[in-house]
DSSP file (Angstrom, degrees, kcal/mol; ACC not computed):
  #  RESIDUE AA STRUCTURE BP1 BP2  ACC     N-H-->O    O-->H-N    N-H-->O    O-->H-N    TCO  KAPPA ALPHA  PHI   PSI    X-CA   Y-CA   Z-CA
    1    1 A X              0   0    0      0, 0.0     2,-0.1     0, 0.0     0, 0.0   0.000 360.0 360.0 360.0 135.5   14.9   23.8   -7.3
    2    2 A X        -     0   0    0      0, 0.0     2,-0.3     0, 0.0     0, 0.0  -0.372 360.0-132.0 -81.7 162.3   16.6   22.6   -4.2
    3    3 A X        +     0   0    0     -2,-0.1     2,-0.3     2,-0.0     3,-0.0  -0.865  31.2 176.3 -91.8 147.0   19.9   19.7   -5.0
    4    4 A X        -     0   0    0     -2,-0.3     0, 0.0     2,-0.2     0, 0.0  -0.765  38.8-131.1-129.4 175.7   19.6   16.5   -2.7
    5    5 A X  S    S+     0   0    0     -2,-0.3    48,-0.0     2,-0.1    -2,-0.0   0.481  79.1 103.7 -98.5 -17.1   21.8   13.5   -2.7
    6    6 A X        -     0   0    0      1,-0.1     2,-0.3     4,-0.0    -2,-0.2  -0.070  64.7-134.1 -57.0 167.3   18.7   11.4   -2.8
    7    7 A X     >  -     0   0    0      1,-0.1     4,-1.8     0, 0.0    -1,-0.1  -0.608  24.5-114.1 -73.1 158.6   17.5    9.6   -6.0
    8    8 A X  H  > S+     0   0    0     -2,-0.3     4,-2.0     2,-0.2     3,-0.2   0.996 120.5  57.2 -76.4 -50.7   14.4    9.4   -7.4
    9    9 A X  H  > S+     0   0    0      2,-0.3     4,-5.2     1,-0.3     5,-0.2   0.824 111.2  52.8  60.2 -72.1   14.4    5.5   -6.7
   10   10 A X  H  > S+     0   0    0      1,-0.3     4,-1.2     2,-0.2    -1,-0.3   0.961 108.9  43.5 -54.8 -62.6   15.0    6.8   -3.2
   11   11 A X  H >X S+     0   0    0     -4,-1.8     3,-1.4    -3,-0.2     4,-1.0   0.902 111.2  54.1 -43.0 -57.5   12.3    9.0   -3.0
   12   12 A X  H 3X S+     0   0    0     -4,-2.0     4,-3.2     1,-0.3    -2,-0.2   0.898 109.9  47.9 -46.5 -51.4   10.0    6.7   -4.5
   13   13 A X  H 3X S+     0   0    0     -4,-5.2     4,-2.1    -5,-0.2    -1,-0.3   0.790 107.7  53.6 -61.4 -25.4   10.8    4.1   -2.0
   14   14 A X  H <X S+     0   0    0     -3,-1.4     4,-1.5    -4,-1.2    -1,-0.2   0.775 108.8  48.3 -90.8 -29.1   10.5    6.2    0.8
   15   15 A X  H  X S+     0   0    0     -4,-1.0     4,-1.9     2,-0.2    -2,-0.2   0.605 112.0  56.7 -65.9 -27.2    7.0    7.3   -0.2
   16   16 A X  H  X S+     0   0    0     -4,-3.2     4,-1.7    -5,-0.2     5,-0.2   0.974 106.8  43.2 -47.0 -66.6    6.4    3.7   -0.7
   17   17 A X  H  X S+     0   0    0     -4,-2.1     4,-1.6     1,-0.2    -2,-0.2   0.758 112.3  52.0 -57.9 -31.4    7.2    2.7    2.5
   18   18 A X  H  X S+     0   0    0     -4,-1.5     4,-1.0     2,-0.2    -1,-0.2   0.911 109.7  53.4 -63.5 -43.9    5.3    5.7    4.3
   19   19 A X  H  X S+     0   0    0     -4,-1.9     4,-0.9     1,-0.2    -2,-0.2   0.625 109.3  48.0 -62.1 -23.4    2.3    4.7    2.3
   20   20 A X  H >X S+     0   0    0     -4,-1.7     4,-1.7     2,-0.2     3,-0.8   0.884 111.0  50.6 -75.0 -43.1    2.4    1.2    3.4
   21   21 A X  H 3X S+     0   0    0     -4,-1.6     4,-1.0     1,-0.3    -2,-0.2   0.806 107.0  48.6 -68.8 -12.8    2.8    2.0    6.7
   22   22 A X  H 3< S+     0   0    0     -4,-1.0    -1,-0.3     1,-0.2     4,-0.2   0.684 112.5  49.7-102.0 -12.2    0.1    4.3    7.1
   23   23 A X  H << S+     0   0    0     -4,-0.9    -2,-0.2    -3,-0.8    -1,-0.2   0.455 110.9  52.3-107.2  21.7   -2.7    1.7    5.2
   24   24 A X  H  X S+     0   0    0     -4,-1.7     4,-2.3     2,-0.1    -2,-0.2   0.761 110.1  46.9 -85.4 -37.7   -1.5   -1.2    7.5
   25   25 A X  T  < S+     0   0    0     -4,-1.0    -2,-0.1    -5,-0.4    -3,-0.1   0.821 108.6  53.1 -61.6 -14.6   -2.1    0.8   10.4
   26   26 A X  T >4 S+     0   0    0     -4,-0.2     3,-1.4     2,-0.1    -1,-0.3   0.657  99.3  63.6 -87.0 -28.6   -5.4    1.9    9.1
   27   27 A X  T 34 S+     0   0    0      1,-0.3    -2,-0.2    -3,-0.1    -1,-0.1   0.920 107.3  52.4 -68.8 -28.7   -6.6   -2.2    8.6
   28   28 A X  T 3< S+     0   0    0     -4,-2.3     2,-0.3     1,-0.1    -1,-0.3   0.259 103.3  53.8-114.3  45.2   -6.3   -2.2   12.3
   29   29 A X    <   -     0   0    0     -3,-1.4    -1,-0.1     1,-0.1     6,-0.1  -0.962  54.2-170.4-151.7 133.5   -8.3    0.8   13.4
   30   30 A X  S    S+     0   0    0     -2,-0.3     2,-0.5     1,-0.1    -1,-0.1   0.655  75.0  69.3 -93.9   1.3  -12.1    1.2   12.5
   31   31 A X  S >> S-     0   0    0      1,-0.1     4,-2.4    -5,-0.0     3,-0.7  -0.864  76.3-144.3-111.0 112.1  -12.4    4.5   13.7
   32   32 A X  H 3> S+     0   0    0     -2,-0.5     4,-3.5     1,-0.1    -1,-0.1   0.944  95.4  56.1 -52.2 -33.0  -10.4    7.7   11.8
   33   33 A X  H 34 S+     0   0    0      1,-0.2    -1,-0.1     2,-0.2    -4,-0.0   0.881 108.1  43.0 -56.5 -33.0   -9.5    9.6   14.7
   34   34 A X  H <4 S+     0   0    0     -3,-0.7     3,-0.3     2,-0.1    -1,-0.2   0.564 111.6  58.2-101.3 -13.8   -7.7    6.9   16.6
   35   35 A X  H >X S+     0   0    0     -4,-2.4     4,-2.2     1,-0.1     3,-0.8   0.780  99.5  59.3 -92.9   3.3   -6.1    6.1   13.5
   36   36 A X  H 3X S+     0   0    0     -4,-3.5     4,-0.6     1,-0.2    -1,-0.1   0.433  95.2  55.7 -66.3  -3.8   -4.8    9.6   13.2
   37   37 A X  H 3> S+     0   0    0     -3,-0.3     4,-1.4     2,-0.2    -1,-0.2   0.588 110.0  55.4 -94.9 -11.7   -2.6    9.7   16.6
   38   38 A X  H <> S+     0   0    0     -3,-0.8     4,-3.5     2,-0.2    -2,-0.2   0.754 111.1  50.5-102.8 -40.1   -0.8    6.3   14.7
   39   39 A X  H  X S+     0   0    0     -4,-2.2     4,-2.0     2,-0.2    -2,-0.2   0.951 103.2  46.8 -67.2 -40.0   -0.3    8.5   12.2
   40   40 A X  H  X S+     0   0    0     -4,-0.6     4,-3.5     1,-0.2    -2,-0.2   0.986 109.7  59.4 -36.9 -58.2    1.1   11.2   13.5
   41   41 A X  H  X S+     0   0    0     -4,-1.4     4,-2.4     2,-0.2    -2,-0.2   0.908 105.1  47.9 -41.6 -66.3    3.2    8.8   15.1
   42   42 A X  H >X S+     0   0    0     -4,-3.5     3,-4.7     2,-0.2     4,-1.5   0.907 115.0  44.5 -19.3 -81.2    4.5    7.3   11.5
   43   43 A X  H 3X S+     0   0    0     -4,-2.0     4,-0.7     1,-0.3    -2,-0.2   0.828 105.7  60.9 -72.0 -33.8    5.2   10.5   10.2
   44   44 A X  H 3X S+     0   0    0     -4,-3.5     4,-1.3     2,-0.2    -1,-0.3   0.927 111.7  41.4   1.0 -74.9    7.0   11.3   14.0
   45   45 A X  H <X S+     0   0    0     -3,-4.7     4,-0.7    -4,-2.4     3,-0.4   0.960 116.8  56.8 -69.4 -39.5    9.8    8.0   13.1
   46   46 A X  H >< S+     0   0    0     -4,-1.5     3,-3.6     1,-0.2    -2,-0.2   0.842 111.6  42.1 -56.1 -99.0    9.9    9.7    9.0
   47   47 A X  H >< S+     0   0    0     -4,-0.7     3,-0.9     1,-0.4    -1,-0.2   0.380 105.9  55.6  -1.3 -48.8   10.9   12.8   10.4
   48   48 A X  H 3< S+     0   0    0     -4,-1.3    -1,-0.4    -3,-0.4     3,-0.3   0.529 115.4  46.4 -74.4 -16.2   13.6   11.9   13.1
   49   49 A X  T << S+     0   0    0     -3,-3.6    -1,-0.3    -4,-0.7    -2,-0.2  -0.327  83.9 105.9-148.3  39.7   15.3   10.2   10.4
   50   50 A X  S <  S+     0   0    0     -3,-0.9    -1,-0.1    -4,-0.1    -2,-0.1   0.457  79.6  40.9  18.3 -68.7   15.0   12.8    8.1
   51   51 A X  S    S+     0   0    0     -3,-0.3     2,-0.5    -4,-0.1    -2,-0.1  -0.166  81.7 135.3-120.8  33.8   18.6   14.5    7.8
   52   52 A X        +     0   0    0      1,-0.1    -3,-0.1    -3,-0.0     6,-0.0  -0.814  24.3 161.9 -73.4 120.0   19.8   10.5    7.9
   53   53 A X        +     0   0    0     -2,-0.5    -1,-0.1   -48,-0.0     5,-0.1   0.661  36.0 104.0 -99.9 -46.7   22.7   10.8    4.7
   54   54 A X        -     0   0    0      1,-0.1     5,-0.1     3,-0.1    -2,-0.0  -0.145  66.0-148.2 -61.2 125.9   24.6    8.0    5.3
   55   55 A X  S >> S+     0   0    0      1,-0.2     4,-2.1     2,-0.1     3,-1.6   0.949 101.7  40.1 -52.7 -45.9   23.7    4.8    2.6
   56   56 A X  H 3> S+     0   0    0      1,-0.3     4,-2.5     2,-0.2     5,-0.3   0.979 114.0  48.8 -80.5 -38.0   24.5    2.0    5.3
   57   57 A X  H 34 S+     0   0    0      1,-0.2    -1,-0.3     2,-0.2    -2,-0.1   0.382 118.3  52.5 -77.6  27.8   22.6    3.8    8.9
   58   58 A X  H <> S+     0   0    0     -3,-1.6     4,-2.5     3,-0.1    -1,-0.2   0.542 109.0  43.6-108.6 -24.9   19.7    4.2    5.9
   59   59 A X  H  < S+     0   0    0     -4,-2.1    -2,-0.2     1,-0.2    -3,-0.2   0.602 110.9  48.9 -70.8 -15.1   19.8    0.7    5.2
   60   60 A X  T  X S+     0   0    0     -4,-2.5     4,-1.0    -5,-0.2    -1,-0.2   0.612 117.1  52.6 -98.4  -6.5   19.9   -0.4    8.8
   61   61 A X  H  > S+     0   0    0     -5,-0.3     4,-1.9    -3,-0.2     3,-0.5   0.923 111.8  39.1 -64.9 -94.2   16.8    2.3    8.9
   62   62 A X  H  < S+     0   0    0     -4,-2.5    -2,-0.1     1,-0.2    -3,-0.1   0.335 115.4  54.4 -65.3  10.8   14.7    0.9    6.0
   63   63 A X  H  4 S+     0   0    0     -5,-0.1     3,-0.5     3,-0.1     4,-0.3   0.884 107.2  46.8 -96.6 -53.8   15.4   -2.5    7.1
   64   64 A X  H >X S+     0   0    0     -4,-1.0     4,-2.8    -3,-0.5     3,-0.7   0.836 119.0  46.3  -2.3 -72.5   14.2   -2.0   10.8
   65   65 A X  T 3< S+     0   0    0     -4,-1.9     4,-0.4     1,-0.3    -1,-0.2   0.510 109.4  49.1 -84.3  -3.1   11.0   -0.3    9.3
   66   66 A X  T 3> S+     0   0    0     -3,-0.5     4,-0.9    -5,-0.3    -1,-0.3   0.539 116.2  47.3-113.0   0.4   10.4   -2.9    6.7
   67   67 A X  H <> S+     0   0    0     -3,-0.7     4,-2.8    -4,-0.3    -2,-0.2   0.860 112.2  44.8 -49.7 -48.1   10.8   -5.7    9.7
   68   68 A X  H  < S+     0   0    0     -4,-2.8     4,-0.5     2,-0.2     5,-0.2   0.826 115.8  49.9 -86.1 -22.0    8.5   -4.0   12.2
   69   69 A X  H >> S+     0   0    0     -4,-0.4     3,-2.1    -5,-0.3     4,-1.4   0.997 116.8  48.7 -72.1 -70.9    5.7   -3.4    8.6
   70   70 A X  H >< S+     0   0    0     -4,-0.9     3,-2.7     1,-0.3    -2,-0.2   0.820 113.7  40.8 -13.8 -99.7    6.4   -7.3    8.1
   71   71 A X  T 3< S+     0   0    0     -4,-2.8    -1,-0.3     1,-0.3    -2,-0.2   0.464 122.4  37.3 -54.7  -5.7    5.7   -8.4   11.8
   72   72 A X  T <4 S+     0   0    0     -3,-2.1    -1,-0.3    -4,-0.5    -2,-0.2   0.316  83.3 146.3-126.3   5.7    2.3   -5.9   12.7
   73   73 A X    <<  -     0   0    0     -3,-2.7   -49,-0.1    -4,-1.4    -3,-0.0  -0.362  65.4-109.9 -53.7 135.4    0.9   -6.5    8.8
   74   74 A X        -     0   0    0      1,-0.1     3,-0.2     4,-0.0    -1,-0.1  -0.079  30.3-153.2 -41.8 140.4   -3.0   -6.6    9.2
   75   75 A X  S    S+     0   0    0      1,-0.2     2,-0.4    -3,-0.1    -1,-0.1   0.555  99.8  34.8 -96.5  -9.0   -3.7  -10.9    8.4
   76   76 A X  S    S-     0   0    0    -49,-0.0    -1,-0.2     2,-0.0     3,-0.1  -0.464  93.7-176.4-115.3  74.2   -7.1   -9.9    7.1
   77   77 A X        -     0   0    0     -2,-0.4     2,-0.4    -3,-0.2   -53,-0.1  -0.390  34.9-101.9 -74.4 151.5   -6.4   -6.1    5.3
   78   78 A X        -     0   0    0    -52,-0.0     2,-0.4     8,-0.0    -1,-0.1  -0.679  37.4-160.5 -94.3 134.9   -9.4   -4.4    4.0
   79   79 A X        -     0   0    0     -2,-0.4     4,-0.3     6,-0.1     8,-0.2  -0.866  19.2-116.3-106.5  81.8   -9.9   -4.5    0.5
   80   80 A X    >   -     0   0    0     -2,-0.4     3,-2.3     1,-0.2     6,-0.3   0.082  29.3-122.3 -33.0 137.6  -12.0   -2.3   -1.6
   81   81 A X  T 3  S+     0   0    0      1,-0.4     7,-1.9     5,-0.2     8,-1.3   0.529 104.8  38.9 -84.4  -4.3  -14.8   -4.0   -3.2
   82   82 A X  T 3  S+     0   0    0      6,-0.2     2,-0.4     5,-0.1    -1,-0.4   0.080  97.2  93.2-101.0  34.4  -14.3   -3.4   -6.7
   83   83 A X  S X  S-     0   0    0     -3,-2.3     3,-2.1    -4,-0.3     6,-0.3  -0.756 101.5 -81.7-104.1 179.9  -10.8   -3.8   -6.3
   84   84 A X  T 3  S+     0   0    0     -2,-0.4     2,-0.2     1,-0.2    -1,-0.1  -0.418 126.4  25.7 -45.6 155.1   -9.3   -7.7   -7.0
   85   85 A X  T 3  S+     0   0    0      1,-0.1    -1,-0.2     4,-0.1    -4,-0.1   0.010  98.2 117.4  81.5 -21.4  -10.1   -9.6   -3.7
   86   86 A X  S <  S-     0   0    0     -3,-2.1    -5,-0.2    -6,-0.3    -1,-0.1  -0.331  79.4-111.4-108.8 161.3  -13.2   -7.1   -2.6
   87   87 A X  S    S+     0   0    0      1,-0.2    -5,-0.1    -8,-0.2    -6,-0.1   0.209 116.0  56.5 -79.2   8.2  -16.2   -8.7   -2.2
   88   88 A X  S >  S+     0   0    0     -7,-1.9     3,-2.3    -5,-0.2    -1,-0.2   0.576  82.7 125.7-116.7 -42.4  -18.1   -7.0   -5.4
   89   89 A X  T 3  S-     0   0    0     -8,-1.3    -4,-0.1    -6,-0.3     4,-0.1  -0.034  89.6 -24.5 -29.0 105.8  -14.9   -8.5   -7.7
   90   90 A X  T >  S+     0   0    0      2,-0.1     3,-1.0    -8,-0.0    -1,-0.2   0.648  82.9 150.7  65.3  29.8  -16.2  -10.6  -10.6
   91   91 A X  T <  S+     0   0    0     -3,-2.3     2,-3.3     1,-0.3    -2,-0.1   0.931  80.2  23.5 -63.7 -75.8  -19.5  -11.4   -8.9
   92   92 A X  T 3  S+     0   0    0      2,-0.0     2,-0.3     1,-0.0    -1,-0.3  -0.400  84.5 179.5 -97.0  91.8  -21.3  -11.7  -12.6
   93   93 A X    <   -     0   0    0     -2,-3.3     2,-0.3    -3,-1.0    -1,-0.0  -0.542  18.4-136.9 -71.9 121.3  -18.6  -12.3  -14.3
   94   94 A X        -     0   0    0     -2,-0.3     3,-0.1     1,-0.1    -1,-0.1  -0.534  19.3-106.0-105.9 168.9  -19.6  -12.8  -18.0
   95   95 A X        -     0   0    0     -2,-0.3     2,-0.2     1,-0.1    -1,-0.1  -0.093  57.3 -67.0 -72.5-166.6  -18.3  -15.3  -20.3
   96   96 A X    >>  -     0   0    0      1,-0.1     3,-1.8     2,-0.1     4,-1.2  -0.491  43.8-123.0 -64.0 135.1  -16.1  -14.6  -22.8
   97   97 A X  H 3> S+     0   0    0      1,-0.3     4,-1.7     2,-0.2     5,-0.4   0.848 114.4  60.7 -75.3 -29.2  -17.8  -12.0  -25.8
   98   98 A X  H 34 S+     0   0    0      2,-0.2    -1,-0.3     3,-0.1     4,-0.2   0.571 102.5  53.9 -56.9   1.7  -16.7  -15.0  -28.6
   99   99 A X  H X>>S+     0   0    0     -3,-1.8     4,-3.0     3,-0.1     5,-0.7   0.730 110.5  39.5-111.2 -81.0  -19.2  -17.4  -26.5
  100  100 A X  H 3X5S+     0   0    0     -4,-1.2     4,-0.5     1,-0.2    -2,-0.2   0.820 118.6  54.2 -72.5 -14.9  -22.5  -15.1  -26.6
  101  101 A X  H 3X5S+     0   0    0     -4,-1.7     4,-1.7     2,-0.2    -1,-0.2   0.959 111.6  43.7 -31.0 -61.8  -21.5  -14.2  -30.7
  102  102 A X  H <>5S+     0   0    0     -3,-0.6     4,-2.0    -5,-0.4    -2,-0.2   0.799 117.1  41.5 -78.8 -30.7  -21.3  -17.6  -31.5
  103  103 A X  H  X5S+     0   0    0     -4,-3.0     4,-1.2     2,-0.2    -1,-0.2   0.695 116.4  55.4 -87.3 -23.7  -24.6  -18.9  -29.6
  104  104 A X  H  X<S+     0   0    0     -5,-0.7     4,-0.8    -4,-0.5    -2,-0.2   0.980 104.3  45.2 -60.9 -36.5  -26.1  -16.1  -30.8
  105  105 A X  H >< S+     0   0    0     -4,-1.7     3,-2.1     2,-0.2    -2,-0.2   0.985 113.0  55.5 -71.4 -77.7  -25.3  -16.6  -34.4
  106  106 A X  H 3< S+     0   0    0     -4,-2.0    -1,-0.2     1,-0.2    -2,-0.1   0.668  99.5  58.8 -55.8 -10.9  -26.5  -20.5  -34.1
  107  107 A X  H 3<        0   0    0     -4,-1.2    -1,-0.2     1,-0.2    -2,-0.2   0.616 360.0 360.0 -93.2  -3.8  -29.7  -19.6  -32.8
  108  108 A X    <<        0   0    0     -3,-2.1    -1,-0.2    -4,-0.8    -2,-0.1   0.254 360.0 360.0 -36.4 360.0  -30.6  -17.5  -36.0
């Protein structure tokens, strides 16, 4: 197992941030192919900044990159449709199971 200086925290966050960046840039391309040169391109900025140690030029880093994810966020991101928001979400939503018990039960 290698040692790093990183956290897991750190790690997590960094995987965060790659993973955001790579499904806003996918809300604004319908095609995979053209969104795979934007990807390169991500993992391109991850990379250069790589063997970055220092806490504050990583904070002026991840501040920069959570700016530029801020200012080009999709306004309409695509949403799976069973997920909350997608157009399949709660379409027949049923009532609650104490509702059809209890009219069931009174119509005995």
């Amino acid at each position: 197992m290698s040692t790093s200086t990183f956290s897991g925290a750190h790690r997590r966050y960094v995987k965060s941030l790659y993973r955001r960046m790579l499904t806003d840039s996918l809300n604004w391309t319908v095609h995979r192919e053209l969104w795979r040169r934007r990807a390169l391109i991500i993992r391109a900025e991850f990379e250069k900044n790589r063997n970055v140690h220092d806490p504050r030029q990583l904070a002026v880093i991840f501040d920069k990159a959570e700016a530029d994810l801020a200012r080009n966020q999709h306004p309409d991101p695509v949403i799976s449709p069973l997920f909350p928001g997608g157009t399949k979400w709660y379409v027949y939503s049923l009532p609650f199971p104490g509702i059809i018990i209890n009219s069931f039960l009174l119509t005995k």
